[in-house]
N, C-alpha and C positions, 0 to 999 in steps of 0.2 A: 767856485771856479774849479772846473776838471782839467788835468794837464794829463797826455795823452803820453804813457811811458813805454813807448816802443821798443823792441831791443832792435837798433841801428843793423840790417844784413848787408853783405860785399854785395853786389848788383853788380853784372859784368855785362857785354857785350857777347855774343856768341859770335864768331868770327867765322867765315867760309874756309873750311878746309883746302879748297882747290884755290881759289884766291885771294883767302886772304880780308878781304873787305867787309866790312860789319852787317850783319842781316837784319831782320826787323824783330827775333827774338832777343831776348834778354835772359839772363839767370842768376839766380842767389846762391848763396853759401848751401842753403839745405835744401838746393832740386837737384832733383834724379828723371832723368829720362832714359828709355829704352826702346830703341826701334823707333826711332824719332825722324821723319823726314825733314828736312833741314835745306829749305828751299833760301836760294840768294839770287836777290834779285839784280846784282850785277852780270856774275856770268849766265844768269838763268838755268841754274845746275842745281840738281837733287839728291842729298847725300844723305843716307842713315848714318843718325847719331845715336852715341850714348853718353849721356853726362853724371855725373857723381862727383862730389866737393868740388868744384869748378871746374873738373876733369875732362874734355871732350876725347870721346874715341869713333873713330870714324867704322861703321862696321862694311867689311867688305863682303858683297854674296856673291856665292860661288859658282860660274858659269855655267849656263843648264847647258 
């Protein structure tokens, strides 16, 4: 008998910056994203993320 010895990661919710509301992604203790479109499908709004250690930062671009 194999018992399956995983190391237990935080698994969070990625939450919408503008409202707030849970999206349909997820993330762990050890992802990294960059330049991440970060679609929620309540407001139907599209935001570039960046994440590190749970970290969300919203990247703002700069008006042409």
């Amino acid at each position: 008998m194999t018992t399956n010895h995983k190391k237990p990661y935080n698994v969070e919710w990625i939450l919408c910056p503008i409202c707030g509301s849970k999206t349909r992604d997820r993330i762990r203790e050890d992802t990294v994203l960059k330049n991440y479109p970060l679609y929620c499908p309540k407001c139907k709004r599209e935001t570039l993320i960046e994440v590190k250690d749970l970290q969300l930062t919203v990247i703002t671009e700069p008006d042409a």
